[in-house]
C-alpha positions in Angstrom: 1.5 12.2 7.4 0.9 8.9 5.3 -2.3 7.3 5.4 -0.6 4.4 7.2 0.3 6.4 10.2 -3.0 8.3 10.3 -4.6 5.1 10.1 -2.6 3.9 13.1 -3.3 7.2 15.1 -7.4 6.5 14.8 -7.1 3.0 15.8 -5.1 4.5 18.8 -7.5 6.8 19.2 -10.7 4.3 19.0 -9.0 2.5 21.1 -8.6 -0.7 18.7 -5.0 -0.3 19.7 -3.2 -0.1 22.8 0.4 1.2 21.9 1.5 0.3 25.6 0.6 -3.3 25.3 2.6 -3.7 21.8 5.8 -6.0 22.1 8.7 -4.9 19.7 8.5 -6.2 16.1 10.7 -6.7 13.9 10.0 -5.7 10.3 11.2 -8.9 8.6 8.0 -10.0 9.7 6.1 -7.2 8.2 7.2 -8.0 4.9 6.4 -11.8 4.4 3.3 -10.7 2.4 4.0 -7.1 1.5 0.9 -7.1 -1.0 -1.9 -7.6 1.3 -5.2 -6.4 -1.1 -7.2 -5.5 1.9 -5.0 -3.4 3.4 -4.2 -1.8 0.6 -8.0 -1.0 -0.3 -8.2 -0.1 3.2 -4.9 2.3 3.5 -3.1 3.1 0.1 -6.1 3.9 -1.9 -6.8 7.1 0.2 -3.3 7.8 0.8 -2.2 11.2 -0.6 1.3 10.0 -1.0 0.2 7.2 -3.4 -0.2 9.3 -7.0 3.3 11.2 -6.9 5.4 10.1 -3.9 4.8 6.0 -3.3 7.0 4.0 -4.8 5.8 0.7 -3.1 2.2 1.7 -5.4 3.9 2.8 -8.3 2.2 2.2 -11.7 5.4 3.7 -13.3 8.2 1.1 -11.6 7.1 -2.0 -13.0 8.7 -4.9 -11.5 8.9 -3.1 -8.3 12.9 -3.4 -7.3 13.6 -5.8 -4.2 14.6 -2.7 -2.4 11.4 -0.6 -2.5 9.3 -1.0 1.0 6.2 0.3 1.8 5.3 3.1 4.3 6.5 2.9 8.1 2.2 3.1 8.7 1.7 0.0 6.2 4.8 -1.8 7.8 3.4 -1.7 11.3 -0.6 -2.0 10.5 0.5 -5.4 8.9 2.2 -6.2 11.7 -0.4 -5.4 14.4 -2.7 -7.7 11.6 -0.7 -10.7 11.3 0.5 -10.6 15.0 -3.6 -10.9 15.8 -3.2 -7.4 17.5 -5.9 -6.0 15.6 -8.6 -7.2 13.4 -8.6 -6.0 9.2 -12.3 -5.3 9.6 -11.1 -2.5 11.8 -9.6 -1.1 9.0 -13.1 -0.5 7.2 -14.4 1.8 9.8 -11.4 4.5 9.1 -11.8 8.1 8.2 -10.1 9.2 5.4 -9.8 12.8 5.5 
């Protein structure tokens, strides 16, 4: 599992996030900002995809291609941010294991 999604599971969990109170999104929205530096401190850096298997982190693919998206985990915990469903300092109080 990505760090995105685990991420999302513990917020669950904490209860920070109620997934039966969540509208649908669509993930246009998701993407207006795609490099988001707190999230990514907060999500990709302890991601064990990000080395080998992330191309949206990639130091190797450099423009990054139009095409390349992040994780479905990233996707939605930007959505849940900039739809004021949750808060990014509840991003700081993550596990990471």
């Amino acid at each position: 599992m990505c760090q995105g999604a685990r991420a999302v599971a513990q917020l669950v969990k904490k209860g920070h996030i109620d997934p039966d109170g969540l509208p649908f999104f669509s993930k246009s929205q998701a993407l207006e900002a795609v490099s988001d530096p707190e999230l990514v401190d907060a999500i990709c850096q302890g991601c064990p995809f990000q080395a080998e298997d992330c191309d949206f982190q990639s130091q190797t693919v450099s423009p990054l291609p139009s095409d390349i998206e992040p994780c479905g985990g990233y996707i939605l915990l930007r959505l849940l941010i900039l739809n004021r469903y949750i808060d990014p300092s509840a991003l700081k109080a993550l596990n990471h294991d």
